[in-house]
C-alpha positions as CSV (number, residue, x, y, z in Angstrom):
1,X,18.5,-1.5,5.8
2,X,14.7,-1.6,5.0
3,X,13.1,0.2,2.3
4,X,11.8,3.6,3.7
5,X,9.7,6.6,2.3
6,X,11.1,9.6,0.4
7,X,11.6,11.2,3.9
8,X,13.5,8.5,5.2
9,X,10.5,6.7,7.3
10,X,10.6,3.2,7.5
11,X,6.8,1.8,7.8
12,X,6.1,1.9,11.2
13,X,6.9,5.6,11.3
14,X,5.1,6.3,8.8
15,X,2.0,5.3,9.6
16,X,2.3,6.8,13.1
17,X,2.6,10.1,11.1
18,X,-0.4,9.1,8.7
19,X,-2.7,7.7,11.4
20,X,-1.6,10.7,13.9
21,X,-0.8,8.1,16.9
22,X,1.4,5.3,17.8
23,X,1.0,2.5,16.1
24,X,1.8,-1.1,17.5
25,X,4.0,-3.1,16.4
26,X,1.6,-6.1,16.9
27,X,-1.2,-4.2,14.8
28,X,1.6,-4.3,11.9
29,X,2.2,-8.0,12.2
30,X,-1.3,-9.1,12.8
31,X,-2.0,-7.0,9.5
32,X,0.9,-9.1,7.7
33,X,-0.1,-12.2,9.3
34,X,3.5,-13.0,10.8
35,X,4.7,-13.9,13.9
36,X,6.3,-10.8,16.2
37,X,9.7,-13.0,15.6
38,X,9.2,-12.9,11.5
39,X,8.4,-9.4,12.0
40,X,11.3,-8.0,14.1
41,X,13.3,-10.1,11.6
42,X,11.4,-9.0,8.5
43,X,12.1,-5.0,9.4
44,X,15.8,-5.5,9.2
45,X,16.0,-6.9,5.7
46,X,16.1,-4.5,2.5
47,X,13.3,-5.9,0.9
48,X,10.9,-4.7,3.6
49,X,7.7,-3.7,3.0
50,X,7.1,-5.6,-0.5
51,X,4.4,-4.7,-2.0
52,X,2.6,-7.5,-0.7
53,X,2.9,-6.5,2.6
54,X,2.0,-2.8,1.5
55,X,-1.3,-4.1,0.4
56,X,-1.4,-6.2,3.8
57,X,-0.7,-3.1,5.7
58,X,-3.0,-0.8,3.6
59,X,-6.4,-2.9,3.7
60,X,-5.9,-3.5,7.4
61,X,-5.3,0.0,8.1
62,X,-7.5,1.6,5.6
63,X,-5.1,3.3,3.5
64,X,-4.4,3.9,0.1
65,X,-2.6,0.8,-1.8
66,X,-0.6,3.0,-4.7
67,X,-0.2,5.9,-2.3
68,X,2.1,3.7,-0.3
69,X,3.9,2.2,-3.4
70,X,4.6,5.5,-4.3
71,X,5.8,6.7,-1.2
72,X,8.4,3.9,-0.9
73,X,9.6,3.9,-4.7
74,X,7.4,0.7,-6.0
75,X,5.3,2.7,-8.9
76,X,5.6,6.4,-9.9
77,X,2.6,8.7,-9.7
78,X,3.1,8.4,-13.4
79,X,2.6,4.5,-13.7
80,X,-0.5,5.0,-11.0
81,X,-1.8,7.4,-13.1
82,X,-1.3,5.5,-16.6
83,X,-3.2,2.6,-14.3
84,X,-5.9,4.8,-13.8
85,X,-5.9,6.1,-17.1
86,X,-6.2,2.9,-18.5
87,X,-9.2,1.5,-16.7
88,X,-12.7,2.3,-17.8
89,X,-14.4,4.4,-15.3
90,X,-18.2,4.9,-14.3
91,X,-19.9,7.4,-12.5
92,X,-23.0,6.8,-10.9
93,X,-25.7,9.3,-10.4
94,X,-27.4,10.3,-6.9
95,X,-30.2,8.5,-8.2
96,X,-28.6,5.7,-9.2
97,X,-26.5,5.6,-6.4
98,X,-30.1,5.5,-4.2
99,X,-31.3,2.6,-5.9
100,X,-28.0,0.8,-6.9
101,X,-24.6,0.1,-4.9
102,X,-21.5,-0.3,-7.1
103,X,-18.7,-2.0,-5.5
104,X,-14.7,-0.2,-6.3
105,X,-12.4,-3.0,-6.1
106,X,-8.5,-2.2,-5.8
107,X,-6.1,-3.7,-8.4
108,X,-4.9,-6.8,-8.3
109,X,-1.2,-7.1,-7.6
110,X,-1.0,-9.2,-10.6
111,X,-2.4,-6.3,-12.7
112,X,0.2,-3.6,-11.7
113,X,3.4,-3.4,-13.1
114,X,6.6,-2.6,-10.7
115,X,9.2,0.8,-12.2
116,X,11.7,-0.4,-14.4
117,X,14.3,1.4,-12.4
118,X,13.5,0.0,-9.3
119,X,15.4,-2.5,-7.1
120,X,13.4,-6.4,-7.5
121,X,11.2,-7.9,-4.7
């Protein structure tokens, strides 16, 4: 049985709820990079969606990283919010923002650090 939210929504579901519409199957595993064989094989195991594949999943469909690790019991809104905590922070002005683009990089998976309660990958 795959991983699934704290409703009970395995991935696909949920981002047909979060992207109000039916999401194919083959936008899913054109995100992960898989075959549609890996990927109707992947969905059946208990490990499914790692957090790799969350990040897959999240970039291609524009969607926020933690917010899905949360959602499926990777990271707390605690840890998340420790993370952002933790990192320095700068605000740019209107005027500086006119004159100078800043670029807001997500976290590297390496820099996270998976719940101690949690199941492993």
């Amino acid at each position: 049985m795959p991983r699934t939210d704290e409703n009970g929504r395995q991935l696909k579901t949920l981002l047909d709820y979060l992207l109000d519409g039916d999401v194919d199957a083959r936008a899913i595993y054109d995100a992960l990079g898989t075959s549609s064989s890996t990927y109707y094989r992947r969905i059946k195991e208990a490990d499914y969606p790692n957090a790799e594949e969350m990040r897959l999943v999240a970039d291609r469909f524009d969607l926020s990283y933690p917010d899905l690790q949360v959602r499926f019991g990777l990271m707390t809104r605690e840890e998340v919010w420790n993370y952002v905590e933790s990192a320095p922070l700068s605000v740019a002005t209107i005027a500086e923002s006119k004159t100078e683009r800043r670029t807001v990089r997500r976290p590297k998976l390496r820099d996270l650090t998976p719940r101690a309660d949690a199941p492993p990958l």
